[in-house]
C-alpha positions in Angstrom: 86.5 134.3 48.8 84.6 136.3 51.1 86.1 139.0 53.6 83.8 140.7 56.7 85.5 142.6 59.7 89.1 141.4 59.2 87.9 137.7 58.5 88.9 135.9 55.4 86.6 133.1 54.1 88.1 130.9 51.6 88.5 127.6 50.6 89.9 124.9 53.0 92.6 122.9 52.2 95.1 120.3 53.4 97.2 123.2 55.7 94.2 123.8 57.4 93.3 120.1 58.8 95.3 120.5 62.1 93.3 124.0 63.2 90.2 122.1 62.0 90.4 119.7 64.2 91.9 121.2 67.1 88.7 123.2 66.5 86.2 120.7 66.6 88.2 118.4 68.8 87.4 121.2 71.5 83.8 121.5 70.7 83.7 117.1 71.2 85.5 117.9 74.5 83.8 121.2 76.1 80.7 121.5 74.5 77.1 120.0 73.4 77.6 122.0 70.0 78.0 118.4 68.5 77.2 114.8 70.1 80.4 113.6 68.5 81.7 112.0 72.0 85.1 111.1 69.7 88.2 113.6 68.8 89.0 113.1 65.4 92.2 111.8 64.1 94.6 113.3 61.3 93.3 110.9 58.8 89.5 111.1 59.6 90.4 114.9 59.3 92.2 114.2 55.7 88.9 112.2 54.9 86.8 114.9 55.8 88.4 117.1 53.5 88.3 114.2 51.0 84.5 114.5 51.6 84.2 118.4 51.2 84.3 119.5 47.8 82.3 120.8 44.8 78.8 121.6 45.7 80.0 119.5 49.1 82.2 123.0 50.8 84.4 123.0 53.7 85.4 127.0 54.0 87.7 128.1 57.0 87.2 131.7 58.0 91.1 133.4 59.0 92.2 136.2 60.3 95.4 137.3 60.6 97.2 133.9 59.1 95.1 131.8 61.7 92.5 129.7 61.1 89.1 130.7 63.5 86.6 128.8 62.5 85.6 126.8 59.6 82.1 125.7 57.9 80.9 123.1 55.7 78.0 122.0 53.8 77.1 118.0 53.7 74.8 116.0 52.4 71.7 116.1 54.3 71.3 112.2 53.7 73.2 109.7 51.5 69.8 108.6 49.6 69.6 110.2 45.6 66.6 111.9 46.5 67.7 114.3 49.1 70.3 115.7 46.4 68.3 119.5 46.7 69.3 119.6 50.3 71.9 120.0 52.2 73.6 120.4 55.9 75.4 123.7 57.1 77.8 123.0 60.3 79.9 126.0 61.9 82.4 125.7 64.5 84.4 128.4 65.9 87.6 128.7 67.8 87.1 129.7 71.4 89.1 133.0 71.5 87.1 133.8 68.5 83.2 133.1 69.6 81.4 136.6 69.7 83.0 137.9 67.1 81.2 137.7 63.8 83.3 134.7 62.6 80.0 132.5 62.5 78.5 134.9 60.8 80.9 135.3 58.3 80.8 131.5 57.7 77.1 131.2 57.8 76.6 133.9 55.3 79.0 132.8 53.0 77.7 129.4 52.9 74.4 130.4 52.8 75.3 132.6 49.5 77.2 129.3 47.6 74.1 127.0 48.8 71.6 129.3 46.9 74.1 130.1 43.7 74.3 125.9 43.7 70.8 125.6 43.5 70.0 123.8 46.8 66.3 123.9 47.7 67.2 123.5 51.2 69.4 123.9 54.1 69.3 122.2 57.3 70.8 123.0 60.5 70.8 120.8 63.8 71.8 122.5 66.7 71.3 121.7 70.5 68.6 123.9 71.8 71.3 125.0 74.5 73.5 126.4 71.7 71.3 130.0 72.1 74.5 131.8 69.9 74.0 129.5 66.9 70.4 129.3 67.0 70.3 133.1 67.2 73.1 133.6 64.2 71.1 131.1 62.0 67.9 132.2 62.7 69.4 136.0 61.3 69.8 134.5 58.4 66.1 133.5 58.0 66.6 129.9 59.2 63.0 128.4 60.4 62.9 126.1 63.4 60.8 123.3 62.0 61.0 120.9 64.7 63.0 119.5 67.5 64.1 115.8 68.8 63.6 115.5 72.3 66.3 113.8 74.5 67.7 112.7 71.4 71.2 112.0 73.1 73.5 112.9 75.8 76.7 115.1 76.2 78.3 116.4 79.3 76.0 114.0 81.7 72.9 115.7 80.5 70.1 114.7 78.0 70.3 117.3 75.0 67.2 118.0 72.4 68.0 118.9 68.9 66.3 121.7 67.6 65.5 121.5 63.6 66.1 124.5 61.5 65.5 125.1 58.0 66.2 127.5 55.3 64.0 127.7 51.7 65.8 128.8 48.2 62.0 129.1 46.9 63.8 130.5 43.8 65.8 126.7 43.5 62.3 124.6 43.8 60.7 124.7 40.8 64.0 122.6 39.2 63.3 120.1 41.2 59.4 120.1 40.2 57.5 118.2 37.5 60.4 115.6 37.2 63.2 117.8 36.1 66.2 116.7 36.2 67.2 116.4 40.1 71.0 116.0 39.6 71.1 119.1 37.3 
């Protein structure tokens, strides 16, 4: 658990699926943060959770009892071979943007990736989303690339912007055939 500026970051758990997705629900509604055109349901939240655990983590960041934000890290594809990577996704509250909660999440995220031994972390983000791509570039996020006009949210065409993040210290356990799932 993780504290910065009044903001808790801990574990998510069941409790914390309706201020999840009230969350992201927002985000699918109001902004091009995500390309998700669909609110999520109670159970595709409960799955979600389902989804987020281990080396897999789903962290909420509260302050004062309420859930602000929340973070996760997924698996950057389903395929055995991507198992060194993985994807970091942030989403903050609305009252709470500007206020270090993403930071909070992003750091703390960014600390459990490297102690689990990732080799990478990946970040898509719309390259309208100028407050994420600043936060995660502070956190020594590279952009590597970008997909142009790779969808469409709120009438316009959106490019996603490709960001990465090296654990140099976690490659070589994933060199000369070492065991990938260690």
């Amino acid at each position: 658990m993780t504290t910065s500026v009044a903001t808790t970051i801990r574990d998510a758990t069941a409790a914390d699926l309706e201020a999840a997705r009230a969350i992201y629900n927002h985000a699918v509604l109001h902004t091009d943060a995500t390309l998700d055109t669909d609110e999520k349901t109670p159970d595709q939240m409960s799955a979600w959770l389902a989804a987020h655990s281990g080396r897999n983590a789903a962290v909420v960041a509260e302050r004062d009892g309420e859930v602000i934000g929340y973070g996760t890290l997924s698996p950057f594809a389903t395929r055995g071979g991507y198992f060194p990577s993985t994807e970091i996704s942030i989403y903050i509250a609305p009252g709470a943007q500007g206020m270090g909660v993403g930071s909070a999440l992003t750091g703390h995220l960014v600390d459990f990736a490297r102690e689990e031994g990732y080799s990478t972390i990946i970040s898509f983000n719309t390259d309208t989303n100028i407050a994420s791509i600043r936060m995660i570039e502070r956190y020594g996020f590279v952009r590597t690339g970008v997909i142009q006009h790779i969808g469409v949210k709120l009438g316009k065409l959106v490019n996603l912007a490709v960001f990465q993040l090296i654990f140099t210290e976690n490659l070589p356990r994933y060199q000369d055939e070492q065991d990938a799932t260690a």
